[in-house]
N, C-alpha and C positions, 0 to 999 in steps of 0.2 A: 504494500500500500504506500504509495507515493506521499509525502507529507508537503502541506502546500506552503510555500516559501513567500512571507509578507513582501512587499513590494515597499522596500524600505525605504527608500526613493524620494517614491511618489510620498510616505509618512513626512519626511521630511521637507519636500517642499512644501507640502500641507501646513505643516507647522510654522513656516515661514512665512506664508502668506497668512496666516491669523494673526502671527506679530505684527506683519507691517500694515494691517488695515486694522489691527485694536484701536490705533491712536486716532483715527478717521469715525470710530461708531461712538466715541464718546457724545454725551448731548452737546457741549459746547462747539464741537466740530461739526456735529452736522447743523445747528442753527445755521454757524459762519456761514455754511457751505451753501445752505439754502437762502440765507439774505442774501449773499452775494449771487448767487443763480437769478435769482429775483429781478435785484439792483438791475444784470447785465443785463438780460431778457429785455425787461421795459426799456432800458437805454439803446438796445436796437429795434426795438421795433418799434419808437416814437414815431419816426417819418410817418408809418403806416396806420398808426392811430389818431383821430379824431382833437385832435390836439394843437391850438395854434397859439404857442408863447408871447406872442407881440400883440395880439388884436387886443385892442383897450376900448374899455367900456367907461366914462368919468362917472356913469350914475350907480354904479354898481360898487364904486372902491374901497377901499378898507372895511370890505363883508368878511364876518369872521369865516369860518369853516362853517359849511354847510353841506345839503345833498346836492345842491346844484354845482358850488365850488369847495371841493374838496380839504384845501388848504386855502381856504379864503382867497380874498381877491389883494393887490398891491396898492398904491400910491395912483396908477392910472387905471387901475380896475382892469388889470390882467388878472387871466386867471394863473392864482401863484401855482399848482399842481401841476400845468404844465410847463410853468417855468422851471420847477423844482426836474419834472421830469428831463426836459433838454439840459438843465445844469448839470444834472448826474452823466448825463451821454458825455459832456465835453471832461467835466473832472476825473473821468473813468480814462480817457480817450488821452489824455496828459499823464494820468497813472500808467499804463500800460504803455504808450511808447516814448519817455522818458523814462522808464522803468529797462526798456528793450536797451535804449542810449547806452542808459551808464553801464548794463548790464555786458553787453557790445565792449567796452571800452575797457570795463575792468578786466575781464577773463582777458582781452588781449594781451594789455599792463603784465597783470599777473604770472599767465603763463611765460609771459619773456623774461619778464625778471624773476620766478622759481626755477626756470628751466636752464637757462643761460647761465644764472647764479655769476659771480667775480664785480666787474666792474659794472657790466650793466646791469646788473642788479639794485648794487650801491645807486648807481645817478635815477635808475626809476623809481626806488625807495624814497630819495630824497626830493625829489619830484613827488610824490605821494605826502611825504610829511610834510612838505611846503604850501602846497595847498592846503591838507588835510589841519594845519594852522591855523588859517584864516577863519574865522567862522563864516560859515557854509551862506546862513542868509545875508550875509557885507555879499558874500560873492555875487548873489545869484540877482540882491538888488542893485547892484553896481552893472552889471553885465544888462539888467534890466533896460538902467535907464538909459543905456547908449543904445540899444535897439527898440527897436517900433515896437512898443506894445501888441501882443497878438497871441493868438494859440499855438501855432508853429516856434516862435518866440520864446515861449513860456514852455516847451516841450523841450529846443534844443538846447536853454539857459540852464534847467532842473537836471535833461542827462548830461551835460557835458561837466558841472560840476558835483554831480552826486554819485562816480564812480568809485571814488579810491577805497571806502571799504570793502567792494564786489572782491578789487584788486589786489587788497591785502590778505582777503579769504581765500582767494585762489591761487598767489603766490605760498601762503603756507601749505594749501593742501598738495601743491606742485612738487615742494618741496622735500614733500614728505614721499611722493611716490615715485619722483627720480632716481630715489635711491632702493627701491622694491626692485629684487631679482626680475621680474620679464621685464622692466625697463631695461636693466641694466644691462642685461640678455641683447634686446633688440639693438641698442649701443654698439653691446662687442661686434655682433655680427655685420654691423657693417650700414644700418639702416639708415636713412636720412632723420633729422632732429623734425622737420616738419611731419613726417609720418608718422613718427613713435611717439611726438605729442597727441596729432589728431587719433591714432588709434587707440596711443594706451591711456598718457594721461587723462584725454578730456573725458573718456568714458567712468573714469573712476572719481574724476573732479565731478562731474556732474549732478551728484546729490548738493553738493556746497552749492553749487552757483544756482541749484533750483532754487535753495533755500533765500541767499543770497536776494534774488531776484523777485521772492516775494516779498522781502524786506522791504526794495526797492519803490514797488510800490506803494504801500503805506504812507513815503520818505516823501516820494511826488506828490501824491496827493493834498501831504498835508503840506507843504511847498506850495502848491499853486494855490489852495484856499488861502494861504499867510499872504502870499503877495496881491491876490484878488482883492482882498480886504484892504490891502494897502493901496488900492489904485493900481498896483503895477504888474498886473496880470491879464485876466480877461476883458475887453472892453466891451460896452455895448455896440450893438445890440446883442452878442451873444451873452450869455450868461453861464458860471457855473457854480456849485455851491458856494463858493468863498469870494466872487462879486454879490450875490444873494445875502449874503452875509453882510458886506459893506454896504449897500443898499439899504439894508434893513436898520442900519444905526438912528437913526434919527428919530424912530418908529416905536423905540422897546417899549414906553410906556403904551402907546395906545393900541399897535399892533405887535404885540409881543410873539405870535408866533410866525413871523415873517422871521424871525432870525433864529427861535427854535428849533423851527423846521430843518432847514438844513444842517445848521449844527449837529443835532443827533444823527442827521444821515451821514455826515462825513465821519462821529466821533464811530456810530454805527458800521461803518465799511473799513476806517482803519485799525478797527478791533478784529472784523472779522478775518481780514486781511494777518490779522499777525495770529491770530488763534490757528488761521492754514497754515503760516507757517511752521509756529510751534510743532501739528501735526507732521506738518515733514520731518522738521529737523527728528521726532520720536520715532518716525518710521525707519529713518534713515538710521538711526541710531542701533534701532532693534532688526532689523535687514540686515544690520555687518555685524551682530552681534551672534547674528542668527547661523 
């Protein structure tokens, strides 16, 4: 009688995969997961719904929240709900490619100066801590005010200066895996440095820089609402949560939820934003643990 031999394997990758999606079925993970599924959804498929952020109504305005206006009406009797809605499309829309920017810029950084290591290491480290000096928003309002205010503006000012910690997380992890046996392996035999990065490093870097990358976004986000507010971000006519915001100063006593509103939706998305993180960084943790 033949004895049937477990498929120990397959137990094992079993088990790996219930480590790395534990961190994902917690409640506070899948909230994130679902506001921000939410958030995106409505933010593309505004065009397509019923909803026009500029059309002003004078006799209708500073209506609180109702069933007719959801989030009340503004200063010119727009309805705020769809403002609220196209402001999330544009604040997402500065998240995410500002977010791509610095992400782009750092792994570059990074992997040249882990991999390289000697002196170009040195000059792009101190290139990193030089910037990384300054504080961030001197930079990004200074950089502001010599360029035209605008969305493109305000995406390339946030990546171009919000990279160096992508670049410091991805030169440590670089650095750490240049010196692993198959790198070192592909080295002796003879392989190009551009190869044995794209094949071996960046596959192993690549939990960091995911992680990395959702940082990033949170960083934008709340970037562009700081400078919105300040004047030196989104201009009208468009709108995003953190012109909504500056708009709404003048208003707190009598329309108080003109500036509520968006607040909790920004303070709402860069929680959710860092809650996914977290989950990666657990998953990732317990994936190499595993």
């Amino acid at each position: 009688m033949t004895a049937t031999t477990p498929n120990v394997a397959a137990a094992i990758d079993a088990n790996t995969l219930v480590h790395r999606t534990r961190s994902f079925r917690s409640v506070t993970s899948l909230l994130a997961i679902a506001f921000l599924v939410i958030v995106a959804a409505v933010s593309l498929l505004a065009p397509l719904l019923p909803l026009d952020p500029t059309a002003t109504d004078l006799a209708i305005r500073w209506q609180p929240p109702s069933a007719a206006h959801w989030f009340g009406t503004d200063e010119l009797g727009r309805d705020y709900f769809s403002r609220v809605v196209y402001g999330g499309r544009i604040s997402l829309t500065v998240g995410i490619l500002a977010m791509t920017a610095a992400t782009v810029i750092g792994v570059v950084v990074g992997l040249i100066a882990g991999y390289a290591g000697g002196r170009i290491d040195d000059l792009l480290m101190r290139f990193v801590d030089f910037l990384s000096s300054i504080p961030w928003m001197v930079l990004v309002i200074v950089a502001s005010v010599f360029l035209k205010p605008g969305l493109w503006t305000i995406i390339f000012v946030i990546g171009a200066f919000s990279w160096m910690p992508t670049a410091r997380l991805v030169r440590a992890e670089t650095l750490s895996l240049r010196e692993r046996a198959f790198v070192r392996y592909a080295r002796y035999v003879g392989v190009r440095r551009e190869l044995v990065v794209w094949r071996h490093v960046m596959p192993d870097a690549s939990p960091t820089i995911i992680v990395a990358a959702t940082a990033s976004i949170s960083t934008a986000i709340l970037t562009e609402s700081a400078l919105s507010f300040l004047g030196l971000g989104i201009q009208p006519p468009m709108a995003s949560w953190g012109s909504l915001l500056e708009s709404a100063q003048g208003s707190l006593q009598t329309a108080p939820y003109l500036a509520l509103i968006p607040g909790i939706l920004i303070l709402l998305t860069v929680l959710s934003f860092n809650v996914l993180g977290d989950a990666l960084r657990q998953t990732v943790s317990e994936g190499g643990a595993s």
